[in-house]
N, C-alpha and C positions, 0 to 999 in steps of 0.2 A: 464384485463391487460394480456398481451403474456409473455412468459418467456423474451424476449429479453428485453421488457421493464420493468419490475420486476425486470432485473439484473443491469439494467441501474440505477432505483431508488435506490437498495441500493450503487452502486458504487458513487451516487452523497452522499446517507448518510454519506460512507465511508470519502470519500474528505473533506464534511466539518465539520466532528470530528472526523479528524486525528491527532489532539493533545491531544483529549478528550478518559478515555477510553471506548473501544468499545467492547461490547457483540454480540454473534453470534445471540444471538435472538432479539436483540433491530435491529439489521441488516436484520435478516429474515422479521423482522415486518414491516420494511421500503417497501420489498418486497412484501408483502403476501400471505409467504411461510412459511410454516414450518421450522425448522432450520435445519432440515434432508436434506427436497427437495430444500432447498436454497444453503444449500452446497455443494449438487450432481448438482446440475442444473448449480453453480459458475464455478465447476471445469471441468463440461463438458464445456463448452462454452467459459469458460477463459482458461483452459491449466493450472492453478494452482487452489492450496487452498485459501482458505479469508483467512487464518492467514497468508501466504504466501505473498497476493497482501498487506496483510494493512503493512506487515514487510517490505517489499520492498520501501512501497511509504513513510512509516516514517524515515528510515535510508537515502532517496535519499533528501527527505526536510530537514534532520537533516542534512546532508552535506553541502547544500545550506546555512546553518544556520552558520555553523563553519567556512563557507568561506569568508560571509556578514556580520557578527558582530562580535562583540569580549565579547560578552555572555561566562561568564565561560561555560566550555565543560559539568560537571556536571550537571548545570542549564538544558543544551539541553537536556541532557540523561535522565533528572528528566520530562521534556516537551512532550519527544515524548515515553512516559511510562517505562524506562527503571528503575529499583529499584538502580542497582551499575554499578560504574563507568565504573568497570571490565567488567561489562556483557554488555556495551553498546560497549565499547572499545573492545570486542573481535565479537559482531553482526556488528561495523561499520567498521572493518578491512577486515573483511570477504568480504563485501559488495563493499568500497571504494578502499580494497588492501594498503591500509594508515592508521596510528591510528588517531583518529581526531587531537592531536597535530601536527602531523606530516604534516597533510594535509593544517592547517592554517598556519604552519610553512614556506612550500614550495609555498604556493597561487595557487597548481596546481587546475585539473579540477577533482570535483569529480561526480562521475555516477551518471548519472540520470535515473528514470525509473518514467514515465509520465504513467499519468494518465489513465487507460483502458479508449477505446471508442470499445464500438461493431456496428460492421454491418455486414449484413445476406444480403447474394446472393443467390436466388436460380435461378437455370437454367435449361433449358428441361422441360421433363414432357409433353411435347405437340405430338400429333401424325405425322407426316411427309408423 
């Protein structure tokens, strides 16, 4: 397995336990990588850290959440591993620019950040 496909396998891990919580080395191992070279290999190739991509895709689904259902807000914060109310409401303001009342309140649109997909171009290399 290449690295690009290694990184793809755990990006598909990531995805589908992202409500579930998630270990860098249950993630490595979807990989397998190390948890060292899976995380230097993530952040070459992605432009971010794994705590970074799984924070990003959980606050964007938990927005999706608060704008589709009428799930108390705790509930979600308690889904997409947050421990208190506070620490969700200040990672999902950050994120959306809205506290989640505020965003279910208005029906506006909140950020999304869709799911990595990698692809590798290379070019040249041939004599002329």
């Amino acid at each position: 397995m290449d690295w690009v496909e290694s990184i793809h396998q755990a990006i598909q891990y990531i995805e589908n336990n992202l409500r579930e919580e998630l270990a860098i080395c249950d993630i490595a191992q979807q990989a397998a990588l190390s948890p060292f070279y899976f995380q230097k290999g993530f952040s070459m190739l992605c432009g971010m850290t794994v705590a970074d991509y799984i924070r990003q895709r959980r606050l964007s689904a938990a927005g999706l959440e608060v704008l589709t259902t009428d799930r108390k807000i705790i509930d979600i914060a308690l889904e997409f591993g947050y421990d208190s109310p506070d620490s969700f409401t200040k990672a999902f303001t950050r994120f959306h620019g809205l506290t989640p009342a505020a965003l279910r309140k208005s029906g506006g649109a909140a950020r999304s950040f869709a799911p990595l997909r990698i692809k590798v171009t290379l070019e040249g290399g041939q004599n002329m």
